[in-house]
N, CA, C and O of each residue as an XYZ file, in Angstrom:
484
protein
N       0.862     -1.169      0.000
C       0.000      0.000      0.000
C       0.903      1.224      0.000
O       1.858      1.239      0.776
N       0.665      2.291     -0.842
C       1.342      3.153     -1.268
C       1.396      4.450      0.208
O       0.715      4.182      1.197
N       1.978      5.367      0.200
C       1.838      6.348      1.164
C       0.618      7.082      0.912
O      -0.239      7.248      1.780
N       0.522      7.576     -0.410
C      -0.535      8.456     -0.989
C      -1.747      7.797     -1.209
O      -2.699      8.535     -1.458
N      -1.980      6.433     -1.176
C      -3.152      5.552     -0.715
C      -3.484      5.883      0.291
O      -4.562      6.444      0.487
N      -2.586      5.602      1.236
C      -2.954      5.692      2.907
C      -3.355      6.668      2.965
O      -4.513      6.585      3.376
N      -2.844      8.437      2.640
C      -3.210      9.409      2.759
C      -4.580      9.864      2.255
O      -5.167     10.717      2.920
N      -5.198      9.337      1.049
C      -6.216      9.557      0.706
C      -7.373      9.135      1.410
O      -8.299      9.901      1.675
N      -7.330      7.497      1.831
C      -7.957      6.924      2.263
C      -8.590      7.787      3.967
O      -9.730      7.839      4.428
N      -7.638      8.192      4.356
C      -7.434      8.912      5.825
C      -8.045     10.324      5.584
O      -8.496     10.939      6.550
N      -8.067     10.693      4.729
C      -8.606     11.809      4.481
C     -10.122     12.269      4.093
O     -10.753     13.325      4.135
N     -10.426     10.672      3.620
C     -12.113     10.460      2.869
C     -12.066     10.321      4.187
O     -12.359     11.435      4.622
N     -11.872      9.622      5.054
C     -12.677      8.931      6.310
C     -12.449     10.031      7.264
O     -13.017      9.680      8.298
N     -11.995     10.994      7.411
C     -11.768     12.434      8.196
C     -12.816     13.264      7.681
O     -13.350     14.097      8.413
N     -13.260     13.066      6.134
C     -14.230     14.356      5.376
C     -15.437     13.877      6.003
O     -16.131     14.572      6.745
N     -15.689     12.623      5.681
C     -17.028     11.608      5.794
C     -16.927     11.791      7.378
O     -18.146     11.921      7.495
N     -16.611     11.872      8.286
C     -17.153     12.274      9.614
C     -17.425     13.414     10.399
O     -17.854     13.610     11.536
N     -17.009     14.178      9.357
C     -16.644     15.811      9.587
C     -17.736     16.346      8.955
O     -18.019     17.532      9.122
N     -18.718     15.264      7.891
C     -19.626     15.908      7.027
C     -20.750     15.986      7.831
O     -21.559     16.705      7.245
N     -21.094     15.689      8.642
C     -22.686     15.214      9.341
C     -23.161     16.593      9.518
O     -22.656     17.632      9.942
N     -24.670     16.135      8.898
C     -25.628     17.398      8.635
C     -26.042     17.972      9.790
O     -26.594     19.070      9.867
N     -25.712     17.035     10.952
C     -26.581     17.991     12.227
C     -25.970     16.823     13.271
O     -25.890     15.600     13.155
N     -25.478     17.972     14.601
C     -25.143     17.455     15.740
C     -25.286     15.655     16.326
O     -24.391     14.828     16.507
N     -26.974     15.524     16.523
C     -27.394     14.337     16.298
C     -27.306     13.055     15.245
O     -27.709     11.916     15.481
N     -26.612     13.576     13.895
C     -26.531     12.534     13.782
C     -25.799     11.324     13.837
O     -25.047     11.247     12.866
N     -25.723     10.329     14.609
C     -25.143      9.132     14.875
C     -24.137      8.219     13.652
O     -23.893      7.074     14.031
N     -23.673      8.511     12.565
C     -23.556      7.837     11.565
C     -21.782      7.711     11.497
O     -21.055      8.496     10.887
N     -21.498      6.958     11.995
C     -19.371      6.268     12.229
C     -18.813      6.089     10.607
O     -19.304      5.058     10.149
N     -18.102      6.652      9.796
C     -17.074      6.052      8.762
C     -16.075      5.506      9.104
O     -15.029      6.141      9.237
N     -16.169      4.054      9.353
C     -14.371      3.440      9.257
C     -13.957      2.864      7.943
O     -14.566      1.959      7.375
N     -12.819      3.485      7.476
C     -12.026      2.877      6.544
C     -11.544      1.642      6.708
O     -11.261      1.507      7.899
N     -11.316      0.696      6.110
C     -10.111     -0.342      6.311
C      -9.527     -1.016      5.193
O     -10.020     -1.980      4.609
N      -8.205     -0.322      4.874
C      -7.466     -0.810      3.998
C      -6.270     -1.722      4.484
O      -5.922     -2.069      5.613
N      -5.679     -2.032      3.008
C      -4.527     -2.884      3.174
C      -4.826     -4.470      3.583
O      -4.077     -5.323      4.059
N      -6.049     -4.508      3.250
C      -6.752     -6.041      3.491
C      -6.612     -6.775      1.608
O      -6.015     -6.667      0.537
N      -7.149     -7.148      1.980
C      -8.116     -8.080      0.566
C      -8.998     -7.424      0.177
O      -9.982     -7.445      0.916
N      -9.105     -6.606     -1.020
C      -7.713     -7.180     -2.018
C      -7.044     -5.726     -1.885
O      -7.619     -4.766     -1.372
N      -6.056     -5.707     -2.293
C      -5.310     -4.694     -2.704
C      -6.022     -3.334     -2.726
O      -7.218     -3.235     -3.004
N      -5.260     -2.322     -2.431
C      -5.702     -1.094     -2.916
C      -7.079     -0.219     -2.408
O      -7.574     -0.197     -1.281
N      -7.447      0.377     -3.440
C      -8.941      0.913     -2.456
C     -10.182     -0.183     -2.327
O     -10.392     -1.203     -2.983
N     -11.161      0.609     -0.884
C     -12.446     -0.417     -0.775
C     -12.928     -0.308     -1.763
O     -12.904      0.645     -2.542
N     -13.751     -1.930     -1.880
C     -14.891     -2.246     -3.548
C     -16.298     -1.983     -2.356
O     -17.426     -1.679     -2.744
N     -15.936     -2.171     -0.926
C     -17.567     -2.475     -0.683
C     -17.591     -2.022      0.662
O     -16.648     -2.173      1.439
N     -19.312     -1.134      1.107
C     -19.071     -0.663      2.213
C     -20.057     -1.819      3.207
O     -20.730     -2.743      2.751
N     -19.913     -1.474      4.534
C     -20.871     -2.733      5.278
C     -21.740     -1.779      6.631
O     -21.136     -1.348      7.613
N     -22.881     -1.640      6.454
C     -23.828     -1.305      7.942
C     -24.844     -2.067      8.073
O     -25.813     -2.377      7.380
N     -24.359     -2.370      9.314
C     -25.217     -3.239      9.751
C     -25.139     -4.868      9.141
O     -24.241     -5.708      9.087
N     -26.610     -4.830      8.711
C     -26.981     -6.192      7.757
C     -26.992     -5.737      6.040
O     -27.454     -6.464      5.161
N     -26.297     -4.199      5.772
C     -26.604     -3.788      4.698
C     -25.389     -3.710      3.930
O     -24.396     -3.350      4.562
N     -25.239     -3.982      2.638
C     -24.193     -4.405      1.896
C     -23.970     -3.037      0.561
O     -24.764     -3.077     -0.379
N     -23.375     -2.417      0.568
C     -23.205     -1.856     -1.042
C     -21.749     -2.238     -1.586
O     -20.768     -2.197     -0.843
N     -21.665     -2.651     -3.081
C     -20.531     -2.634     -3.586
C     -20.396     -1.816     -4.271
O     -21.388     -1.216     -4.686
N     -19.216     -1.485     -4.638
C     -18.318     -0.132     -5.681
C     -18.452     -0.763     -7.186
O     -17.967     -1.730     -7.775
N     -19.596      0.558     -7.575
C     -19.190      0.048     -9.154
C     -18.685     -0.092    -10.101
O     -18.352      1.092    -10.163
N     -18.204     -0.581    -11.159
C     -17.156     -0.568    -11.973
C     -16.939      0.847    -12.607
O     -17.818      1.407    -13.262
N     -15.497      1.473    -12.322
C     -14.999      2.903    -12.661
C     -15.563      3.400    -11.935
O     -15.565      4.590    -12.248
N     -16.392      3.166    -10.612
C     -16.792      4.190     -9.857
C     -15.786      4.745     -8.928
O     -15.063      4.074     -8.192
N     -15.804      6.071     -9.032
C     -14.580      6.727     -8.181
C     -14.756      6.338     -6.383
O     -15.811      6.033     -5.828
N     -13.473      6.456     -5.778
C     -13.870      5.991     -4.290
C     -14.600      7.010     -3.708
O     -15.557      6.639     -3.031
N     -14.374      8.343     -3.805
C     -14.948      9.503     -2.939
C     -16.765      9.027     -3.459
O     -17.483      8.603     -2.553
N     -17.515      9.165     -5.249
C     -18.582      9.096     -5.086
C     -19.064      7.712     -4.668
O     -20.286      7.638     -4.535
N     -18.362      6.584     -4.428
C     -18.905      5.211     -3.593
C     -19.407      5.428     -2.181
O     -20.479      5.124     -1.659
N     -18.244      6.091     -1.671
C     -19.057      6.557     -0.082
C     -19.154      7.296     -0.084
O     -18.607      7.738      0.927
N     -19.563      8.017     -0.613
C     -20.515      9.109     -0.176
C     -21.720      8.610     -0.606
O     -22.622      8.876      0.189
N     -22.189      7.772     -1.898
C     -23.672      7.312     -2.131
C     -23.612      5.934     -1.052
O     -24.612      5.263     -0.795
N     -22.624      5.740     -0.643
C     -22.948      4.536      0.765
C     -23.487      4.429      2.157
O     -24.073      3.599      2.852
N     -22.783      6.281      2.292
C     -22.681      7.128      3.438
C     -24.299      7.308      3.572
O     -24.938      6.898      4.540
N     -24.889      8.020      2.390
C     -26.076      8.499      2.287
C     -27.369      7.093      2.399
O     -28.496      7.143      2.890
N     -26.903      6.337      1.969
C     -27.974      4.703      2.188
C     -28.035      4.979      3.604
O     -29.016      5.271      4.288
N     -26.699      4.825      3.962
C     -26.741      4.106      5.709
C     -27.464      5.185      6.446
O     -27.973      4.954      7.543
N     -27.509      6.061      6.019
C     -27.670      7.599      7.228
C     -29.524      7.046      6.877
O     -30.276      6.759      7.808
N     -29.948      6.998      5.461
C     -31.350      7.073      5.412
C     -31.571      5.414      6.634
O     -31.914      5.357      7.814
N     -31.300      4.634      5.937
C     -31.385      3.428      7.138
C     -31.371      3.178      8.414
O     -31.613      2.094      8.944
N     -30.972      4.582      9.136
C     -30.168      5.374     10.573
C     -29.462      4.156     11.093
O     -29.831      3.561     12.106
N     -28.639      3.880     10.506
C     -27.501      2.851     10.691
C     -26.590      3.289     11.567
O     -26.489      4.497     11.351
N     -25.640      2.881     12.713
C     -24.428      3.886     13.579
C     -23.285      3.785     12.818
O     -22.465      4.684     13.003
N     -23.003      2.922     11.999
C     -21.484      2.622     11.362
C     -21.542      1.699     10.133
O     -21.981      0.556     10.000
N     -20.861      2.704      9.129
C     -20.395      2.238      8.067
C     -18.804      1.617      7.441
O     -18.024      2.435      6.954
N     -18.532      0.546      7.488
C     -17.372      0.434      7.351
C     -17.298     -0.137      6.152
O     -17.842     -1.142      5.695
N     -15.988      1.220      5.362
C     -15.657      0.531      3.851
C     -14.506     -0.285      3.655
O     -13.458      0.008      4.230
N     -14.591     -1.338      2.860
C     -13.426     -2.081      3.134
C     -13.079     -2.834      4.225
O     -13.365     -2.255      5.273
N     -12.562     -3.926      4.373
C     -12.153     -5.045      5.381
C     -11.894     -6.687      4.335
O     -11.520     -6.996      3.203
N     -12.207     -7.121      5.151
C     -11.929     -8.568      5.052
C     -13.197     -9.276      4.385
O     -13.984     -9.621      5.266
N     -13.647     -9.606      3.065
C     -14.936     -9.979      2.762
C     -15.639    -10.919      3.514
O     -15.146    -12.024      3.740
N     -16.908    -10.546      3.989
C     -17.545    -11.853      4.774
C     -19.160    -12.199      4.084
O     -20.121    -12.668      4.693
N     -19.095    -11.844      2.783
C     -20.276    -12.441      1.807
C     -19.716    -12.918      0.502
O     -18.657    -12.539      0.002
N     -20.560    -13.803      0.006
C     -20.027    -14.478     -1.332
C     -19.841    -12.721     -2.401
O     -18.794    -12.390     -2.956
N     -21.041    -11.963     -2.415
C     -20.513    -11.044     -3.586
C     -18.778    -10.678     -3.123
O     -17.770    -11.088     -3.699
N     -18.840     -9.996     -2.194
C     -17.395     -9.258     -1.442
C     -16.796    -10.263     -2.076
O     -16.243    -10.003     -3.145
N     -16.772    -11.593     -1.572
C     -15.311    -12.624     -1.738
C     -15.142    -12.368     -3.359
O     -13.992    -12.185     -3.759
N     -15.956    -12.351     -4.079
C     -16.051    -12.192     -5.631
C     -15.257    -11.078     -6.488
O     -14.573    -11.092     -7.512
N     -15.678    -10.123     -5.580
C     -15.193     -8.686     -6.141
C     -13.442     -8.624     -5.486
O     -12.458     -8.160     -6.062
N     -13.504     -9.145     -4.370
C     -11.870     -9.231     -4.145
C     -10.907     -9.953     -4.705
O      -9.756     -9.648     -5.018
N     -11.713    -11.297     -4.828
C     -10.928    -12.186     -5.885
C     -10.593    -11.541     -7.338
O      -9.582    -11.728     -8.015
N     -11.438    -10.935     -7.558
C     -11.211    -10.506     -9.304
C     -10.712     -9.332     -9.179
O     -10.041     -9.041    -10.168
N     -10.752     -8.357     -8.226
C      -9.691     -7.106     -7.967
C      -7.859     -8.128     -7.994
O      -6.867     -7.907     -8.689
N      -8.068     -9.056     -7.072
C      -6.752     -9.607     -6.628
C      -6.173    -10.046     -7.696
O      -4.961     -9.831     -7.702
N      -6.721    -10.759     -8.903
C      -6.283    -11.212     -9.692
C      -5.552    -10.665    -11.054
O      -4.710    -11.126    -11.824
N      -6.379     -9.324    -10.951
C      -6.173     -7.661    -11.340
C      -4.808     -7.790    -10.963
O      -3.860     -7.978    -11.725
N      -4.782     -7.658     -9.560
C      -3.505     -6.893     -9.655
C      -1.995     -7.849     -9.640
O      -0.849     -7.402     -9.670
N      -2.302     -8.856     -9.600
C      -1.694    -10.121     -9.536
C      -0.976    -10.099    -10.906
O       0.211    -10.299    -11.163
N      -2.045     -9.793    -11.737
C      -1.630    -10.124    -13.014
C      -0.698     -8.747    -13.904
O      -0.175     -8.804    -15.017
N      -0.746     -7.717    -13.047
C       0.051     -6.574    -13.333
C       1.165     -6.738    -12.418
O       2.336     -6.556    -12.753
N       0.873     -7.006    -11.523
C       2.585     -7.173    -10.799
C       4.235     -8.014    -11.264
O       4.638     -9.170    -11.397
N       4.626     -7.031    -11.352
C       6.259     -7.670    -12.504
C       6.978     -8.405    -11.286
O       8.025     -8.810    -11.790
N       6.969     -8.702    -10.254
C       7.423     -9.716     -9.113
C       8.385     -9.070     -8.161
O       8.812     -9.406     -7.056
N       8.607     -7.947     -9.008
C       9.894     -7.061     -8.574
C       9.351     -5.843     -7.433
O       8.586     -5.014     -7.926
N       9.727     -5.650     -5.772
C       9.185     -5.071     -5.203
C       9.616     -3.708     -4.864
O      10.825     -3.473     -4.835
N       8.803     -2.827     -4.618
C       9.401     -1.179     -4.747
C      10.690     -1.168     -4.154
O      11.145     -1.827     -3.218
N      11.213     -0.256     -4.908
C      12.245      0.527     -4.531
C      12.142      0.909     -3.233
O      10.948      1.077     -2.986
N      12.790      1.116     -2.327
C      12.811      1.660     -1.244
C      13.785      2.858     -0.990
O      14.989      2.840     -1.243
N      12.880      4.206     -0.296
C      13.874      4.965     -0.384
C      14.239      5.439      0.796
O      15.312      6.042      0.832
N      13.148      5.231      2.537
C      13.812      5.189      3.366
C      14.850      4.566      3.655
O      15.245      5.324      4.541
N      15.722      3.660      3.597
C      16.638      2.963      3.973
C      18.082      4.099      3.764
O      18.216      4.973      2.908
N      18.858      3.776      4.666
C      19.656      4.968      4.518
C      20.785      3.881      3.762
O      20.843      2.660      3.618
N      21.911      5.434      3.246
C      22.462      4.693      1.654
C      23.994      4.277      2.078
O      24.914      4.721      2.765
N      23.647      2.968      1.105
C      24.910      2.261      1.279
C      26.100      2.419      0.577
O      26.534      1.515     -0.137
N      26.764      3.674      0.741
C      28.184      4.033      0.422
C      28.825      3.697      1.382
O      28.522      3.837      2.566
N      30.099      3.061      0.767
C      31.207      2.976      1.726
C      31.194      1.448      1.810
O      32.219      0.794      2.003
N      30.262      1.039      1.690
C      30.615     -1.144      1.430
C      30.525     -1.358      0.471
O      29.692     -0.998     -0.361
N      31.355     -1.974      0.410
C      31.758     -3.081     -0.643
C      31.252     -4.404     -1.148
O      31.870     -5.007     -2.025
């Protein structure tokens, strides 16, 4: 997971709790990345209620039209992304995973914290 992933991700889930229309309302955004599969959430979860991310749908308009289900539902917590625990989820992660499986050259980032090795041999 990239830095600027993380950062984005942290930042939807800071807007999305910061957005609430009025004092009272009860409505939690947790993010959770760096699970299965890769990259950004395909699917958000409240309650017993399921939405998935549609194909080319951007992440900001996914939750926010997820955000807006759950709030009408008066749901307390929406969490996008995790660990799939329904056959669609397992579906959409598998075929994200395989996505990216199949773009990955085997070769792993560069790293540029590591401090530099001049002077060995």
């Amino acid at each position: 997971m990239t830095n600027e992933l993380t950062r984005r991700l942290e930042a939807l889930e800071r807007r999305m709790n910061a957005e609430r229309p009025s004092p009272g309302d009860p409505l939690r955004v947790v993010i959770i990345h760096g699970a299965l599969p890769p990259g950004e959430p395909l699917w958000g979860v409240a309650g017993p209620h399921e939405w998935l991310r549609e194909p080319g749908e951007d992440l900001d308009a996914f939750a926010d039209r997820a955000a807006a289900a759950a709030r009408e539902l008066k749901e307390r917590l929406l969490v996008l992304g995790g660990l799939p625990s329904t056959e669609e989820q397992n579906s959409a992660a598998l075929a994200a995973y395989d996505l990216w499986a199949a773009s990955d050259d085997g070769v792993p980032p560069c790293e540029t914290s590591w401090p530099s090795r001049r002077g060995f041999a």
